[in-house]
C-alpha positions as CSV (number, residue, x, y, z in Angstrom):
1,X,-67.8,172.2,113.5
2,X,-70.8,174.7,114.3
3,X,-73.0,173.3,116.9
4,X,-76.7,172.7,116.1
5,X,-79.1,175.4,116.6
6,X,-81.6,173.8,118.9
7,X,-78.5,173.0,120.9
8,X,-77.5,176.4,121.2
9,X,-81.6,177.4,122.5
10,X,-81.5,174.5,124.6
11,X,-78.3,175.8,126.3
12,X,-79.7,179.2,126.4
13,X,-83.3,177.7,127.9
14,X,-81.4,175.7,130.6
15,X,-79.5,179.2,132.2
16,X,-82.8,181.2,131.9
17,X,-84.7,178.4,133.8
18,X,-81.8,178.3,136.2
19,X,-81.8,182.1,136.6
20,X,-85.5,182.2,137.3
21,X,-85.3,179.3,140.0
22,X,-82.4,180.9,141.9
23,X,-84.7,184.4,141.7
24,X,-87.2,182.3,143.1
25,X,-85.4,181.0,145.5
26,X,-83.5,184.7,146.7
27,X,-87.3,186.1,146.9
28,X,-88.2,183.0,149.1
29,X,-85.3,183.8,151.5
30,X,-86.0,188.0,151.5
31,X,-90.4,187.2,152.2
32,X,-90.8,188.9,148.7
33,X,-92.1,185.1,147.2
34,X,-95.7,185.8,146.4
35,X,-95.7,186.8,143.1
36,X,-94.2,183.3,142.5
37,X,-97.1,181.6,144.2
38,X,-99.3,183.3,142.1
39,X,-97.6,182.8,139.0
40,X,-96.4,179.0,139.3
41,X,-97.8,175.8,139.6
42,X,-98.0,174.9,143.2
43,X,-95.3,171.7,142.7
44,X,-93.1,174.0,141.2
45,X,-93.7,176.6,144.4
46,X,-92.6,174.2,146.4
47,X,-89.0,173.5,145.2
48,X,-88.4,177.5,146.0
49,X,-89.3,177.7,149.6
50,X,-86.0,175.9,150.5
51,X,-84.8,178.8,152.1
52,X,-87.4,180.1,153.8
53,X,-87.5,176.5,156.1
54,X,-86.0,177.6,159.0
55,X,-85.6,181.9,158.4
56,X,-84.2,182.6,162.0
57,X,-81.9,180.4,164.2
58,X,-83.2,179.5,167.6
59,X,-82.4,182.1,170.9
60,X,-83.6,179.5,173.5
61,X,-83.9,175.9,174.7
62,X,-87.7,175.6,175.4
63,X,-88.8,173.1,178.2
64,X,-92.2,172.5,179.6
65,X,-92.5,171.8,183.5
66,X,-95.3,171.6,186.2
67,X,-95.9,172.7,189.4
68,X,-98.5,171.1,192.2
69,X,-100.7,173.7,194.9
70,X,-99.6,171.3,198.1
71,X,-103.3,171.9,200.1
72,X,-101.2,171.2,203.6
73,X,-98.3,173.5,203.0
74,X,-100.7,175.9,200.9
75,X,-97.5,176.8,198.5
76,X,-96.4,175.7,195.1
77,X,-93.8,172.8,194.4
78,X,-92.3,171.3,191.6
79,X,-93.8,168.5,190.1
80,X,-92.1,166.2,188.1
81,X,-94.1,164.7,185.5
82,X,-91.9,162.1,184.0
83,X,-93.5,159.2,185.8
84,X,-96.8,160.1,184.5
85,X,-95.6,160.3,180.9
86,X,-92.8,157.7,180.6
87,X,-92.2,157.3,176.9
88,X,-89.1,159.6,176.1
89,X,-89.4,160.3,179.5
90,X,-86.2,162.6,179.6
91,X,-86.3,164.5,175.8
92,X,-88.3,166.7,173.8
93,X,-90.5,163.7,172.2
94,X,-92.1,163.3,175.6
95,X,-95.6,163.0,175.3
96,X,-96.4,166.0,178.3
97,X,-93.7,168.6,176.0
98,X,-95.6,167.3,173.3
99,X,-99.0,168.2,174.7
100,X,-97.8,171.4,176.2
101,X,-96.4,172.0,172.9
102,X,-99.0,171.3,170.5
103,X,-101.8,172.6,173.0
104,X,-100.9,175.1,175.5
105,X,-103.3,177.5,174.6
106,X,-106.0,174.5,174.5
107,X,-108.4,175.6,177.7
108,X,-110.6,171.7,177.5
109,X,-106.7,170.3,176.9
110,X,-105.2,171.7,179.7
111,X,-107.9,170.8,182.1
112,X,-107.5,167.4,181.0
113,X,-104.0,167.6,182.1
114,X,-104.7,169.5,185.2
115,X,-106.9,166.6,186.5
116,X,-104.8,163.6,185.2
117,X,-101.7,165.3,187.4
118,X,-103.6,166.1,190.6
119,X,-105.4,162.4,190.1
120,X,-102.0,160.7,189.4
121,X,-100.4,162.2,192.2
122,X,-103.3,161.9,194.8
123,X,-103.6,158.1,194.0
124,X,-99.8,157.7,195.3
125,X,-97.4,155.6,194.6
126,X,-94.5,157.7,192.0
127,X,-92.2,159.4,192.9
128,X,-92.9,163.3,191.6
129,X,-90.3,165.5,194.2
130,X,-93.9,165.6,196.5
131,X,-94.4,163.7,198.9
132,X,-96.7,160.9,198.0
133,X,-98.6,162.0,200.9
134,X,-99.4,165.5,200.6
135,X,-102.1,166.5,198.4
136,X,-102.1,168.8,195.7
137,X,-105.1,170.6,194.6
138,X,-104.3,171.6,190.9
139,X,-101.5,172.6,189.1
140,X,-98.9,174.8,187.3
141,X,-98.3,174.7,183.5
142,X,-94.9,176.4,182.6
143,X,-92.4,177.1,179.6
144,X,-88.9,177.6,180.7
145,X,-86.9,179.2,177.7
146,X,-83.1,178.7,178.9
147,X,-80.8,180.8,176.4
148,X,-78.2,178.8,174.6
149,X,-75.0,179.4,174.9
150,X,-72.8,181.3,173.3
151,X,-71.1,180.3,169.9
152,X,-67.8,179.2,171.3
153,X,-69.2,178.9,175.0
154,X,-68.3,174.7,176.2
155,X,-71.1,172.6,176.3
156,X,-72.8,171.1,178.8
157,X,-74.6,167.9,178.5
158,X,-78.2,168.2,179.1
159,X,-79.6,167.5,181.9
160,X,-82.6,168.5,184.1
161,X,-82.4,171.5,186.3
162,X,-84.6,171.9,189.3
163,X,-87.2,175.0,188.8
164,X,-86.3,176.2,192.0
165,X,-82.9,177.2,190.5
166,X,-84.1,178.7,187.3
167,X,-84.8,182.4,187.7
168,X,-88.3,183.6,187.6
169,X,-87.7,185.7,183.7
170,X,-87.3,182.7,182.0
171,X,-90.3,181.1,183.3
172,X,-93.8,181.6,181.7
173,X,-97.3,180.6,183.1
174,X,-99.3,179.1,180.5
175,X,-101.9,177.5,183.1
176,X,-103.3,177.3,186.7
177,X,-105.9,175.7,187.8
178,X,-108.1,177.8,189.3
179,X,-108.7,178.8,192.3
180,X,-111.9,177.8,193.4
181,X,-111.4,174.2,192.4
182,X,-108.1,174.5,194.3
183,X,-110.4,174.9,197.8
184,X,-112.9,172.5,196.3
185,X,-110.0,169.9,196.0
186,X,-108.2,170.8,199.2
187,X,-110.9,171.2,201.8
188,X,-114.0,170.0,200.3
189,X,-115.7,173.2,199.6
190,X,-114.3,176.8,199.5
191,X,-114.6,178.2,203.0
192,X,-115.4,181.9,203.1
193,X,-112.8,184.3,203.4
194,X,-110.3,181.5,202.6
195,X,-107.8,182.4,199.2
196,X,-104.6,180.1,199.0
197,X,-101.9,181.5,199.2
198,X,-101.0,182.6,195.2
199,X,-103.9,181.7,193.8
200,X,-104.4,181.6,190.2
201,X,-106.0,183.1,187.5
202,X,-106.8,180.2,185.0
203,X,-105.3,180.3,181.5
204,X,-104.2,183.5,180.2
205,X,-104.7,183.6,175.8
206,X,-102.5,186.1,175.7
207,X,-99.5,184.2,176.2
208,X,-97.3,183.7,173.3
209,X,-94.1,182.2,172.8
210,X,-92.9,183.8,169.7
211,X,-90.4,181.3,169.5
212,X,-88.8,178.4,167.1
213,X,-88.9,175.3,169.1
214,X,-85.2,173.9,168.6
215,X,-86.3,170.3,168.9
216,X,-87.6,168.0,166.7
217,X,-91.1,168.1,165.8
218,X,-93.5,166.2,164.0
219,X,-96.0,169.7,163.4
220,X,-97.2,170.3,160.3
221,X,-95.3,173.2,159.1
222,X,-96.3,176.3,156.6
223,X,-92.8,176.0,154.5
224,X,-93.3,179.9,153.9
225,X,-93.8,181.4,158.0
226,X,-91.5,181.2,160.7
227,X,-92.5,178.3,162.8
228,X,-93.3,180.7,165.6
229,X,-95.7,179.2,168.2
């Protein structure tokens, strides 16, 4: 019995449809997609950018730490900012990774978090690795980008390293406060002549990470770029 012929077209339809999405889908993957953007419906565009989600695998673990300017000492020292942020206090979904995230190239954004830490920490009471009652006058606004380990390398459980034993290339200032407002906060006013000790030069917009942040994220993504902040 000879099969009907709109069978037959159907069957044929159904590979060349199937053919052209897998095309799609190989030109997604390769950065060669935008003739298909053109060309397509934007619904259909969609279902073809499944490979081009997450293009590289990620090189580093990314973390976000602070350091306070201690005004006595006239030096920088870690600052833990888990008290001050205490939801997800120890993962990625913390609000200051978030922030540091989402905003680190923010100038009005990081100010804001420069003066909630040195407030916070000046009104006492948390425990933040400084002493409660040593005063900062601004802060440090770092990336650490630890490389993961090897395939085949055993794991370690996570779990937070002090900055002092992180060497300085994997470290990258985002922010300072600067160095004026350091004095300001220290002594009152700047006295003449008078530079602590490191001081520091204020947000720098050149900084990039040119990384894939390996945690999850709730950032709106562009399904056909690397997700490189």
């Amino acid at each position: 019995m000879t099969p009907a012929p709109w069978k037959g077209r159907g069957t044929w339809a159904a590979r060349l449809f199937a053919a052209l999405y897998l095309l799609g889908v190989w030109l997604e993957g390769v950065g060669w997609g935008a003739p298909f953007h053109a060309a397509l419906p934007q619904w259909m565009v969609f279902f073809t950018q499944v490979s081009a989600l997450f293009p590289h695998a990620a090189q580093f673990s990314i973390d976000y730490r602070a350091e306070g300017y201690v005004c006595e000492a006239g030096e920088w020292r870690e600052l833990d900012t888990r008290p001050y942020f205490p939801i997800d206090e120890n993962d990625k979904e913390n609000r200051f990774q978030r922030v540091l995230f989402f905003y680190r190239k923010q100038k009005a954004v990081l100010n804001a978090v420069d003066q909630f830490l040195v407030d916070r920490h000046n009104g006492g009471g948390r425990d933040d690795g400084i002493p409660p009652d040593r005063r900062i006058g601004g802060v440090r606004l770092l990336s650490i980008r630890s490389p993961l380990p090897e395939i085949g390398a055993p794991l370690v459980r996570v779990h937070r390293v002090p900055l002092a034993e992180i060497p300085e290339k994997e470290r990258k200032i985002w922010f300072s406060t600067p160095g004026g407002a350091i004095s300001q906060r220290c002594f009152g006013k700047r006295p003449r002549g008078v530079r602590p000790r490191g001081e520091p030069f204020g947000i720098d917009p050149s900084n990039d990470e040119h990384l894939v942040d390996p945690g999850p994220s709730d950032e709106p993504r562009d399904r056909t770029k690397d997700d490189s902040p």
